[in-house]
Biopython code that builds the backbone (N, CA, C, O; Angstrom):
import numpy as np
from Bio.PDB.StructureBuilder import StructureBuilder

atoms = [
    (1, "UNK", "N", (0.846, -1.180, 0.000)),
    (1, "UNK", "CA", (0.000, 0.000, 0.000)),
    (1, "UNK", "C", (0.890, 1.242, 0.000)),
    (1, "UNK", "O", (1.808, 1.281, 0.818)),
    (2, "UNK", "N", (0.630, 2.645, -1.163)),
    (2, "UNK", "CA", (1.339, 3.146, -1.125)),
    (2, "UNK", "C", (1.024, 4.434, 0.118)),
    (2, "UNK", "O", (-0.123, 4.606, 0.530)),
    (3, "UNK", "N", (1.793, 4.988, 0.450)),
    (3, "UNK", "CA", (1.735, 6.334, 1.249)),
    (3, "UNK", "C", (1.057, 7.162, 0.942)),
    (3, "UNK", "O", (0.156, 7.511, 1.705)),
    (4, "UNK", "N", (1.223, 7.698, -0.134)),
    (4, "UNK", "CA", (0.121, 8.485, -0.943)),
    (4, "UNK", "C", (-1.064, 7.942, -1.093)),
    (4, "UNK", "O", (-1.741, 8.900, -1.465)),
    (5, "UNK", "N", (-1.693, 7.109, -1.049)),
    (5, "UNK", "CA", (-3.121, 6.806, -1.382)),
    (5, "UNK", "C", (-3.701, 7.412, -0.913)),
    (5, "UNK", "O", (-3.121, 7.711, 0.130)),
    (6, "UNK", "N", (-4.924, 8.050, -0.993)),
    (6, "UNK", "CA", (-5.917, 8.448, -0.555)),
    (6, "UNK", "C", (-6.821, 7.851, 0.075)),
    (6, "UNK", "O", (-7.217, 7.217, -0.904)),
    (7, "UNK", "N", (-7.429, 7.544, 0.818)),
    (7, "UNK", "CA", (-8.887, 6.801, 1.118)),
    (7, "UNK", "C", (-9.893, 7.651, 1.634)),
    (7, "UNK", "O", (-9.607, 8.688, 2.232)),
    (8, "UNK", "N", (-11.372, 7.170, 1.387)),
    (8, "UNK", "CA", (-12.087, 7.992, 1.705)),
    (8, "UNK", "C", (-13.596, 7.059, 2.435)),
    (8, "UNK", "O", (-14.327, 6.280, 1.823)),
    (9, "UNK", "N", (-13.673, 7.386, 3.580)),
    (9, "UNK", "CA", (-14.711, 6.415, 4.156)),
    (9, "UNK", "C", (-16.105, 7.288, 4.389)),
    (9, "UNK", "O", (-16.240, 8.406, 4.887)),
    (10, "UNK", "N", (-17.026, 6.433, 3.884)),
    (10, "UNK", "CA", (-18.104, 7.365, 4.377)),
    (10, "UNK", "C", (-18.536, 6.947, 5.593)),
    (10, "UNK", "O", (-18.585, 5.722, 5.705)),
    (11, "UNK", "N", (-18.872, 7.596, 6.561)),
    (11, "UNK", "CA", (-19.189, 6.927, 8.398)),
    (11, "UNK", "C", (-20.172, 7.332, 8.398)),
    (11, "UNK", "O", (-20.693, 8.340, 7.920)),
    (12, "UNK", "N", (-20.630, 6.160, 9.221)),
    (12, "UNK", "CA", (-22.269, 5.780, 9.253)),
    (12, "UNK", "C", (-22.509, 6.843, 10.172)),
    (12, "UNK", "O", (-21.994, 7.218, 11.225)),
    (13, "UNK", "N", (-23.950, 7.408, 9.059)),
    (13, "UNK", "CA", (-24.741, 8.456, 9.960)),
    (13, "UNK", "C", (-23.845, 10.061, 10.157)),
    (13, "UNK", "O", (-24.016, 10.926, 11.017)),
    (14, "UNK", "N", (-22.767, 10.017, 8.880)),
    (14, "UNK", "CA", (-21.892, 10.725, 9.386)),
    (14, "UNK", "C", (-20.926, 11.615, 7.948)),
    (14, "UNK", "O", (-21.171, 11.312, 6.780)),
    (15, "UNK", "N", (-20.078, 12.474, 8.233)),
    (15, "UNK", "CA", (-19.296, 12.496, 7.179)),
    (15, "UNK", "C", (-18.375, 11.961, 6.372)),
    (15, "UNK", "O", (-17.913, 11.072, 7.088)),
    (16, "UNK", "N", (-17.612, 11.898, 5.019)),
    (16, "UNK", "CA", (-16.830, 11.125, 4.482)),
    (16, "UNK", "C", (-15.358, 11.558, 4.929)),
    (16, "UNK", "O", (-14.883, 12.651, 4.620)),
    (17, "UNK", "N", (-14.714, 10.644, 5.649)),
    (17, "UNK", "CA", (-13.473, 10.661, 5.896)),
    (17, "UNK", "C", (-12.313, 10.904, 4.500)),
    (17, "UNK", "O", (-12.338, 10.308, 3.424)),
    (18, "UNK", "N", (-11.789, 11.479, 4.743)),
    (18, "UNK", "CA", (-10.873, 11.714, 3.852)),
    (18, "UNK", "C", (-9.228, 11.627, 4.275)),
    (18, "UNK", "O", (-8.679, 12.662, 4.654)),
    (19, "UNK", "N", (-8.587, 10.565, 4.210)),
    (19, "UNK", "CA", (-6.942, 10.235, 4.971)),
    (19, "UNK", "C", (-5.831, 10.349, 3.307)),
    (19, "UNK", "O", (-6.094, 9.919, 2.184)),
    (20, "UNK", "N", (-4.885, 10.923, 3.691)),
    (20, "UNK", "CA", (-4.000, 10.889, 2.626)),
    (20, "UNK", "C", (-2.997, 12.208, 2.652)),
    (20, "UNK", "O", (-2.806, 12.849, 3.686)),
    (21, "UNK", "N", (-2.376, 12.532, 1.373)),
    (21, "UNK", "CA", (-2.084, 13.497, 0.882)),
    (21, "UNK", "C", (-3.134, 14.490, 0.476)),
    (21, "UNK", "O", (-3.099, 14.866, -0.696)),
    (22, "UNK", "N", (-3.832, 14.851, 1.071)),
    (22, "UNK", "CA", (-5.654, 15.392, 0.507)),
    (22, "UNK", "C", (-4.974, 16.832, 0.556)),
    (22, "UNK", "O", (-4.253, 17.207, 1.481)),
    (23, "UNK", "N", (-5.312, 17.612, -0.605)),
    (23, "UNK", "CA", (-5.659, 18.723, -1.022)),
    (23, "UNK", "C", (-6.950, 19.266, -1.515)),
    (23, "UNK", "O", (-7.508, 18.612, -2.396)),
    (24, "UNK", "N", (-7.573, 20.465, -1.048)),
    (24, "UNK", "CA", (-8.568, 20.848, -1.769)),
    (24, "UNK", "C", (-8.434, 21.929, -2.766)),
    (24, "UNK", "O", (-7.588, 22.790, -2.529)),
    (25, "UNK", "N", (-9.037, 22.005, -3.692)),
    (25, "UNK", "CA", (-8.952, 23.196, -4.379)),
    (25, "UNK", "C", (-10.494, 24.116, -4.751)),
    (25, "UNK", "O", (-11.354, 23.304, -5.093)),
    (26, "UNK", "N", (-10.790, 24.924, -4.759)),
    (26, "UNK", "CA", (-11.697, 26.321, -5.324)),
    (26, "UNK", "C", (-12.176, 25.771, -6.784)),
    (26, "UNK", "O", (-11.360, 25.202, -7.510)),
    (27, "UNK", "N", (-13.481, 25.954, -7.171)),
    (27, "UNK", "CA", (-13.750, 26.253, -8.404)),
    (27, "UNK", "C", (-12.302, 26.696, -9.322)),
    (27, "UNK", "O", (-11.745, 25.948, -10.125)),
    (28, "UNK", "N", (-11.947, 27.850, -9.035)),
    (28, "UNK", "CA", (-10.662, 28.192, -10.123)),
    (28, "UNK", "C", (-9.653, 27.908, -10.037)),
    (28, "UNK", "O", (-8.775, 28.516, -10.649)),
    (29, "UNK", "N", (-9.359, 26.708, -9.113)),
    (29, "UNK", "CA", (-7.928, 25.861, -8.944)),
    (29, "UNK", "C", (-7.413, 26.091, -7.745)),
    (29, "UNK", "O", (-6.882, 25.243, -7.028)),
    (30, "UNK", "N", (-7.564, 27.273, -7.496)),
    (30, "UNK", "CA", (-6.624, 27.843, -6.737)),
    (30, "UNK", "C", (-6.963, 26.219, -5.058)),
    (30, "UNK", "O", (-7.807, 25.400, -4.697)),
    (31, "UNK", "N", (-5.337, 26.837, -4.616)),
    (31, "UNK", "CA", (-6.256, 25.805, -3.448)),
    (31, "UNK", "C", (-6.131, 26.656, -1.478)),
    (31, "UNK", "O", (-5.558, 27.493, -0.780)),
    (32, "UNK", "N", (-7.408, 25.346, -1.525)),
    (32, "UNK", "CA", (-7.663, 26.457, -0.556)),
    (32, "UNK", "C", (-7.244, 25.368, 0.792)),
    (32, "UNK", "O", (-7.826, 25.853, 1.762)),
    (33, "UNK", "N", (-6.628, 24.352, 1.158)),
    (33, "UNK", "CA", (-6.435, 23.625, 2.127)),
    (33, "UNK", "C", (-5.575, 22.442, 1.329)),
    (33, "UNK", "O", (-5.669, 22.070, 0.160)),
    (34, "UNK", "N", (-4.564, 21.922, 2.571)),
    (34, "UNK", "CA", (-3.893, 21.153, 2.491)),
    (34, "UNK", "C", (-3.778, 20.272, 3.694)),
    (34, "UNK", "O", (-3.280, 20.808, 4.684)),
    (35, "UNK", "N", (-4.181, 18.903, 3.805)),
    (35, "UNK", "CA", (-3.691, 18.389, 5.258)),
    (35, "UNK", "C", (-3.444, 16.867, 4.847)),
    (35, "UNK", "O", (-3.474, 16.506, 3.671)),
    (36, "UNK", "N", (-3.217, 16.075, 5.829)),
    (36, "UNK", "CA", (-3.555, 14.749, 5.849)),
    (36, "UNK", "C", (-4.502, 14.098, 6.275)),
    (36, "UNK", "O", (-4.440, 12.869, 6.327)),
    (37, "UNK", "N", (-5.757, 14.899, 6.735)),
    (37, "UNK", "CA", (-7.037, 14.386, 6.854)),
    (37, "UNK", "C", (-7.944, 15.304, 7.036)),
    (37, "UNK", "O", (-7.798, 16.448, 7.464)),
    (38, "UNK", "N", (-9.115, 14.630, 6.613)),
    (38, "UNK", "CA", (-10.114, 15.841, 6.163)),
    (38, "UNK", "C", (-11.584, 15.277, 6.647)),
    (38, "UNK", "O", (-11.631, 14.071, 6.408)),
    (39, "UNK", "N", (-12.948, 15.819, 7.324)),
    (39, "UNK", "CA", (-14.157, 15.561, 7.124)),
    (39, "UNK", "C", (-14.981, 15.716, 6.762)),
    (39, "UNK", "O", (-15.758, 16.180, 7.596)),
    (40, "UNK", "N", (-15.513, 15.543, 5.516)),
    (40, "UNK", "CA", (-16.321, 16.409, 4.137)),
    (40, "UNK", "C", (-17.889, 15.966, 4.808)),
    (40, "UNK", "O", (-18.195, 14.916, 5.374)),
    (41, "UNK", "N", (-18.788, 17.254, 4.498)),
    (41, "UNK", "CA", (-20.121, 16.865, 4.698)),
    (41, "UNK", "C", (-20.941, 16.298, 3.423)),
    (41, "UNK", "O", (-21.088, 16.644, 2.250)),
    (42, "UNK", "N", (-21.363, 15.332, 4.188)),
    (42, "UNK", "CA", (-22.322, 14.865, 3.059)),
    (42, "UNK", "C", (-24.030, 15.085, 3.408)),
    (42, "UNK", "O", (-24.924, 14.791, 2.615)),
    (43, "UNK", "N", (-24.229, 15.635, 4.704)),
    (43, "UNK", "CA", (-25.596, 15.850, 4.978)),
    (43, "UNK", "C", (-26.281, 17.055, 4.019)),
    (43, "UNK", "O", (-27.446, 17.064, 3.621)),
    (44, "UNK", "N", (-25.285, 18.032, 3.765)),
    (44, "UNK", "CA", (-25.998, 18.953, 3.393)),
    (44, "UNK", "C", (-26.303, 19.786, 4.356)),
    (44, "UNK", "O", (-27.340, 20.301, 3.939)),
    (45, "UNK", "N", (-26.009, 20.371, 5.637)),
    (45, "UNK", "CA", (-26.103, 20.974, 6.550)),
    (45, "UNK", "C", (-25.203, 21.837, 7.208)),
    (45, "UNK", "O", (-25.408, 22.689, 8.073)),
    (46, "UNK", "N", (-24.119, 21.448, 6.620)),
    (46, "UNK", "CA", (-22.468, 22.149, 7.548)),
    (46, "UNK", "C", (-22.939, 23.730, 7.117)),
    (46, "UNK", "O", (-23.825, 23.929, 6.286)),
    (47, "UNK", "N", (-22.233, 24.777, 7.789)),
    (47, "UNK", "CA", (-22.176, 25.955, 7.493)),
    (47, "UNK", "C", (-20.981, 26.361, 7.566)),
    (47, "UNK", "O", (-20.833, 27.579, 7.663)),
    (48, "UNK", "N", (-19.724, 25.460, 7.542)),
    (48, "UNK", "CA", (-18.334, 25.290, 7.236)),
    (48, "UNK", "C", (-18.502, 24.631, 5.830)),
    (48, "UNK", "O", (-17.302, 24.617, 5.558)),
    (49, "UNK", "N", (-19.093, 24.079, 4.741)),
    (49, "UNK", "CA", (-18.818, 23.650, 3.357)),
    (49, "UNK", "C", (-17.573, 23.740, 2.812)),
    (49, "UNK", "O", (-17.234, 24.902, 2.591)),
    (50, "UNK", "N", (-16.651, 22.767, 2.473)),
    (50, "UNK", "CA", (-17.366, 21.483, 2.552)),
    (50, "UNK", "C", (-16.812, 20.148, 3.604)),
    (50, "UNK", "O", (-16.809, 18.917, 3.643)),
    (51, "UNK", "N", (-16.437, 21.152, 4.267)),
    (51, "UNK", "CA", (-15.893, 20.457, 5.502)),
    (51, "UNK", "C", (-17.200, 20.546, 6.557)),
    (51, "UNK", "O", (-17.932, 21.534, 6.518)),
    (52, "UNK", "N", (-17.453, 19.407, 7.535)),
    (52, "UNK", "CA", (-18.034, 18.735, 8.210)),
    (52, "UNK", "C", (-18.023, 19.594, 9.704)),
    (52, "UNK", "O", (-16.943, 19.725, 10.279)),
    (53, "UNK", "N", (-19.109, 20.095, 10.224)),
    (53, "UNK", "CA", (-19.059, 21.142, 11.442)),
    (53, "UNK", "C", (-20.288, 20.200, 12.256)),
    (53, "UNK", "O", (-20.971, 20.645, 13.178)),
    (54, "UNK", "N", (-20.380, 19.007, 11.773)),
    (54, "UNK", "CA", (-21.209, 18.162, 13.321)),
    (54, "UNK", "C", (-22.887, 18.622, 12.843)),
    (54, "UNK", "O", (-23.672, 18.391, 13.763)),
    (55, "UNK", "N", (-23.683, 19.333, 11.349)),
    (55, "UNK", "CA", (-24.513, 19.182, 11.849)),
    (55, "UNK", "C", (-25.319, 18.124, 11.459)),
    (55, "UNK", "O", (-26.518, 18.068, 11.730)),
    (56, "UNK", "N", (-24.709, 17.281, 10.832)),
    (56, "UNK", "CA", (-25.535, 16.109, 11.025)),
    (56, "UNK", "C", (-26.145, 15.413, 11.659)),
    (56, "UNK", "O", (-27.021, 14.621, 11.315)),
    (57, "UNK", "N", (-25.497, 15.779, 13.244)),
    (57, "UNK", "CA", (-25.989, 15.233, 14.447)),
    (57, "UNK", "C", (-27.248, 15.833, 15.040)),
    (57, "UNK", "O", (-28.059, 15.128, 15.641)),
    (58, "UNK", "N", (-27.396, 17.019, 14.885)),
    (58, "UNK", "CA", (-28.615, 17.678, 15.659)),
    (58, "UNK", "C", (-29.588, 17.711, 14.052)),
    (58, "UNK", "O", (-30.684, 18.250, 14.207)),
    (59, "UNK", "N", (-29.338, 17.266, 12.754)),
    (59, "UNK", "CA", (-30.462, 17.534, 12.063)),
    (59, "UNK", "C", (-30.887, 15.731, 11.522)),
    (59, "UNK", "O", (-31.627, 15.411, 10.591)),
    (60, "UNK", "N", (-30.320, 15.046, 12.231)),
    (60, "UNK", "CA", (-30.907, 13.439, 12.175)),
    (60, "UNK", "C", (-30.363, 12.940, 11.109)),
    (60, "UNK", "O", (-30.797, 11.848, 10.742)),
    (61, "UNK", "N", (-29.491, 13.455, 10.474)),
    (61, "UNK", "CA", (-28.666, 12.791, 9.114)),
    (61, "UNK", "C", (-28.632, 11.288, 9.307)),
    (61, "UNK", "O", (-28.340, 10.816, 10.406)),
    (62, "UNK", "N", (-28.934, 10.506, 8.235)),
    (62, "UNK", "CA", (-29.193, 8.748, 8.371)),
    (62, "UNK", "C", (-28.560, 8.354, 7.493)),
    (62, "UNK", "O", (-28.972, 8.819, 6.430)),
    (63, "UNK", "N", (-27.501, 7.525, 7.351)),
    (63, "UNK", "CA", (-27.395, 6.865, 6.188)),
    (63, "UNK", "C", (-27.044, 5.508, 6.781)),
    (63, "UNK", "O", (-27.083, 5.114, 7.947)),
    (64, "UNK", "N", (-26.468, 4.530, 4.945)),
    (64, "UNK", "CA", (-26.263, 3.148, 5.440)),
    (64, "UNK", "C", (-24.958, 3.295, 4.719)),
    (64, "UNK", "O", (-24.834, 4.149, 3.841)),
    (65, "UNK", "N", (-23.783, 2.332, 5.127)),
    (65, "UNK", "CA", (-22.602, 2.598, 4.776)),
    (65, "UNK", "C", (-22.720, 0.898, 4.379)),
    (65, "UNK", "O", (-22.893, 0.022, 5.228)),
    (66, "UNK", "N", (-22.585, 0.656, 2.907)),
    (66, "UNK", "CA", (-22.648, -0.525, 2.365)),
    (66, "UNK", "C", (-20.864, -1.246, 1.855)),
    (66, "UNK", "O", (-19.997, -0.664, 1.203)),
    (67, "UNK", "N", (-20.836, -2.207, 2.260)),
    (67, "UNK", "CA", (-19.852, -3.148, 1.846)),
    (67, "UNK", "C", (-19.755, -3.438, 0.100)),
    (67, "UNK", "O", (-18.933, -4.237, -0.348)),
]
sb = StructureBuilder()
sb.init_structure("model")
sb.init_model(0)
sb.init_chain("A")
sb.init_seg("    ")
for serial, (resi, resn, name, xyz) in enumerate(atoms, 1):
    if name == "N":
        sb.init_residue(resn, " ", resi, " ")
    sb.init_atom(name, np.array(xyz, "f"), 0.0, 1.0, " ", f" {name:<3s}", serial, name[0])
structure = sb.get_structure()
């Protein structure tokens, strides 16, 4: 497994993990974050976009995380 890989987990009931060399970038490239891990929202609720600020928890976000 290389170092660089990326992986990205979606957690149940929760946001998609993001582990790696993860960079984000802007509509126009530019970038706007760099780390080795990241928590992207997938509820549709964060008011941090598109990073993950917990509100999935107080607005009942459900999902199923399939094999």
């Amino acid at each position: 497994m290389s170092e660089d890989r990326v992986t990205i987990t979606p957690l149940t009931d929760g946001p998609l993990e993001v582990k790696g060399a993860v960079r984000i970038n802007a509509s126009d490239g530019t970038d706007i974050r760099e780390a080795d891990s990241v928590y992207l929202c997938r509820c549709g609720a964060s008011h941090k976009k598109p990073y993950c600020d917990g509100s999935h928890k107080k607005d009942g976000f459900i999902s199923t995380v399939e094999a």
